[in-house]
N, C-alpha and C positions, 0 to 999 in steps of 0.2 A: 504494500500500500504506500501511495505517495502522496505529498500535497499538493494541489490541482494546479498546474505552471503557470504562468501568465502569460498568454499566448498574444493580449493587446495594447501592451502597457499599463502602465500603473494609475493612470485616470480615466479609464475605461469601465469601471468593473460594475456589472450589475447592482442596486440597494438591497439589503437585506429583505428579508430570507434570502435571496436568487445568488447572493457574491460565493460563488465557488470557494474562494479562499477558504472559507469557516470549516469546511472539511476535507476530508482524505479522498481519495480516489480509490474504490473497491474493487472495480472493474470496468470494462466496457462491452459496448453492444454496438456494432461497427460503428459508427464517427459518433456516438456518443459515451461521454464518461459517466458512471453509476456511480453519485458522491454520495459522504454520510459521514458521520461523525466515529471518530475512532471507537472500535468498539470497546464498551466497556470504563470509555473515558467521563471524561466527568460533564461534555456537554451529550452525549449517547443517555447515561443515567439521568442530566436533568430533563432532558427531551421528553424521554421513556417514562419519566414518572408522571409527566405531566399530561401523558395523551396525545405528543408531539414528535410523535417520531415520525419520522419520512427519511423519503430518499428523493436525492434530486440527479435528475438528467441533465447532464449536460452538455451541449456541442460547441465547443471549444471555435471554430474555425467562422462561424456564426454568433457566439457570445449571445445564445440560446440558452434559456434555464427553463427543466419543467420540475416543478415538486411534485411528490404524491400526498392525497388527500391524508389531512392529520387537523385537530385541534387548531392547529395553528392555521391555515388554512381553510377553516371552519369547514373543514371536512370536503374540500373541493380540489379538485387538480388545480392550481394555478400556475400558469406559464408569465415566459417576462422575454424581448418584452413584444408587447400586442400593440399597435396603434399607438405607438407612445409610451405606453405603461404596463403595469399587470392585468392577465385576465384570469378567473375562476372560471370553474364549470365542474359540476357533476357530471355529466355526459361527455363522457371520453370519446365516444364517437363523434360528437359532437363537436368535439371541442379537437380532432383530428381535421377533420375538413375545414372547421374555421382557422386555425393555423395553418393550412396548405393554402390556403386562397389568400389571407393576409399577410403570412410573414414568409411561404415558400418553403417552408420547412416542412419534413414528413419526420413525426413523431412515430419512436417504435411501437410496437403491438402491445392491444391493454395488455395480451397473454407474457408479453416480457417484461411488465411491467408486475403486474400479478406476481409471478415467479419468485423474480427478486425483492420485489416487496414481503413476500412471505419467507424468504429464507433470511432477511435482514429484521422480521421479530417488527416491520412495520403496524403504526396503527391501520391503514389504509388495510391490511388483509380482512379487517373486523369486517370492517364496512362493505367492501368485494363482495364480501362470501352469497353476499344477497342479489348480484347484478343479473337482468335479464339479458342476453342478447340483443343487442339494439335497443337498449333502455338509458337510460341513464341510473349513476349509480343507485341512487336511494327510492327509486322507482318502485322496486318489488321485493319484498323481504321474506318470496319463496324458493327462491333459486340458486341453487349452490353452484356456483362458478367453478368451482374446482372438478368437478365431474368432466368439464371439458378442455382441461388440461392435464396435456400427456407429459410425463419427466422423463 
């Protein structure tokens, strides 16, 4: 794990929550970085206690940020930046097309988003576990998403 470089100079950098600085670099998923707080460390534990865990996507070459839904985000995907600023959305499919038409960018699949949200102990998995297909997230509180992902 490393800390996220700075690929646009030092007055560039997206406002909080969105500035990659604040965490590690876990992995990636082709041009984008899977950020998060070290695990175990002390902003991972105050995060985690609060209801505020997430992961954030990053594409570096773009100085693109997506979080996943947590507390802190009042339970919504927010990307940065949109028209100027931040955007939320519950509906990730949603909120895929509207990011491909405004900012050009293809956001990866909810299912790898899901994934890793689930193996990094995110709050976003609580919430998932209820998503319909073509729903938006908090839509239907019958539908186990997991059933349609393969490991």
């Amino acid at each position: 794990m490393t800390k996220v470089p700075d690929p646009r100079g030092e007055h560039d950098w997206p406002p909080r929550p969105h500035d990659p600085r604040d965490r590690i670099v876990l992995g990636t998923y082709g041009p984008w970085e899977v950020c998060g707080f070290e695990p175990g460390g002390r902003f991972d534990t105050y995060f985690a206690e609060r209801g505020m865990k997430h992961l954030q996507f990053w594409l570096p070459e773009a100085g693109f940020s997506l979080l996943t839904p947590s507390r802190l985000t009042g339970g919504r995907f927010e990307v940065f930046p949109f028209a100027g600023w931040k955007h939320a959305s519950t509906c990730y499919g949603g909120l895929i097309a509207d990011v491909a038409s405004a900012c050009g960018v293809d956001l990866p699949p909810l299912f790898v988003v899901l994934t890793l949200a689930s193996h990094h102990e995110c709050e976003f998995v609580e919430l998932a576990k209820n998503v319909v297909p073509g729903e938006c997230l908090t839509d239907s509180p019958d539908f186990d998403i997991w059933r349609y992902i393969v490991f």
